[in-house]
C-alpha positions as semicolon CSV with decimal commas, in nm:
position;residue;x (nm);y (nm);z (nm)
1;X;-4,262;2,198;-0,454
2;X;-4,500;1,922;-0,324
3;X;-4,320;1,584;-0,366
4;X;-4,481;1,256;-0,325
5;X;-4,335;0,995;-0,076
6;X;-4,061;0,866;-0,225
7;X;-3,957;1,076;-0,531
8;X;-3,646;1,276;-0,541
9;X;-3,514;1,542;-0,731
10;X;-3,235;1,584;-0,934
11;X;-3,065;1,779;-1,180
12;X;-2,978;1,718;-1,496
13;X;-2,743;1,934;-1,794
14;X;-2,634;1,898;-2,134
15;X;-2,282;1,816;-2,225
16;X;-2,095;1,752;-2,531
17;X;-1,817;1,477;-2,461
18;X;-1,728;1,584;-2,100
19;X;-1,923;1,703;-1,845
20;X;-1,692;2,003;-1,854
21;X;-1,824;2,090;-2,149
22;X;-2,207;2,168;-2,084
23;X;-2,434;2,381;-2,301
24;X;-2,795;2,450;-2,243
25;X;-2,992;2,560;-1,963
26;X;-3,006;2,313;-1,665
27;X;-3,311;2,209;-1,547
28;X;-3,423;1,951;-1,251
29;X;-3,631;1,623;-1,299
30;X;-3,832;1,439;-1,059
31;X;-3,773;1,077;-1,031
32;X;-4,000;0,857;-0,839
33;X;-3,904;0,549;-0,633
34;X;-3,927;0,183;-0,819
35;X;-3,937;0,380;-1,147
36;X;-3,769;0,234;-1,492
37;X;-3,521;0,420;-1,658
38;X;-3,768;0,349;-1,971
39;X;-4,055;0,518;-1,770
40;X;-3,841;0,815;-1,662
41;X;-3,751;0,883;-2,004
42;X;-4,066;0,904;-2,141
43;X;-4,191;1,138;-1,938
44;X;-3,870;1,339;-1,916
45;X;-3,950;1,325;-2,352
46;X;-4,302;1,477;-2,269
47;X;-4,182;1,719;-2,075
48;X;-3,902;1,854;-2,285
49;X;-4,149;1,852;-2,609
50;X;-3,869;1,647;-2,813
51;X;-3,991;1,421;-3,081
52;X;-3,888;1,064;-3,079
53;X;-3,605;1,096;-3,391
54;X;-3,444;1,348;-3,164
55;X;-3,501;1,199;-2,865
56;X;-3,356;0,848;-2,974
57;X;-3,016;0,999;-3,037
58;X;-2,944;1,146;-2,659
59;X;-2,759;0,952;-2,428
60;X;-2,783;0,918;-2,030
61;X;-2,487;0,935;-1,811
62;X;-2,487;0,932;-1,445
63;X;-2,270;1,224;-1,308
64;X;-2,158;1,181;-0,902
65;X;-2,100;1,528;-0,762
66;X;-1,816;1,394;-0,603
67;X;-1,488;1,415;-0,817
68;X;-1,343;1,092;-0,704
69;X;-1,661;0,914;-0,817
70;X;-1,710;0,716;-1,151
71;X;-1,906;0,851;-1,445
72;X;-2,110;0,575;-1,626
73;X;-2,340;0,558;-1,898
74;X;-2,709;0,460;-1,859
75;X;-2,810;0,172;-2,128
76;X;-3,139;0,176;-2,190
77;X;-3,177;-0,279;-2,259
78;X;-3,112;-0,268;-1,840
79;X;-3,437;-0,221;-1,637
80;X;-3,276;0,027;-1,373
81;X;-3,503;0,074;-1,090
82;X;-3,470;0,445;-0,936
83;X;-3,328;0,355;-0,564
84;X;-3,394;0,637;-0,354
């Protein structure tokens, strides 16, 4: 995989409730440095071939591997900058 400077990989999976509870096939995403949540999503919506009434109704979370670390929900009103 060529990567620019400053992009990262990561790996995202389905879930229904809790993360325990994942269905799909997992897949990885490249995010790049300085990018919006809003831009990430669109092109993660390209990519995946949903249309926008689907797309509207599924929900970001942010996962840590670690166990001891906090799951939280990514609202798409905040402009979250990547931070690499």
């Amino acid at each position: 995989m060529n990567l620019g400077e400053g992009c990262k990989v990561i790996s995202c999976f389905h879930f229904n409730k809790e993360p325990s509870r994942s269905h799909g096939i997992p897949f990885q995403f490249v995010v790049k440095h300085g990018e919006t949540l809003g831009q990430a999503k669109g092109r993660l919506q390209e990519r995946l071939g949903i249309p926008e009434k689907d797309f509207s109704k599924i929900k970001f979370w942010f996962i840590p591997t670690a166990s001891y670390g906090k799951q939280r929900q990514i609202e798409d009103g905040k402009s979250m900058l990547f931070k690499l």
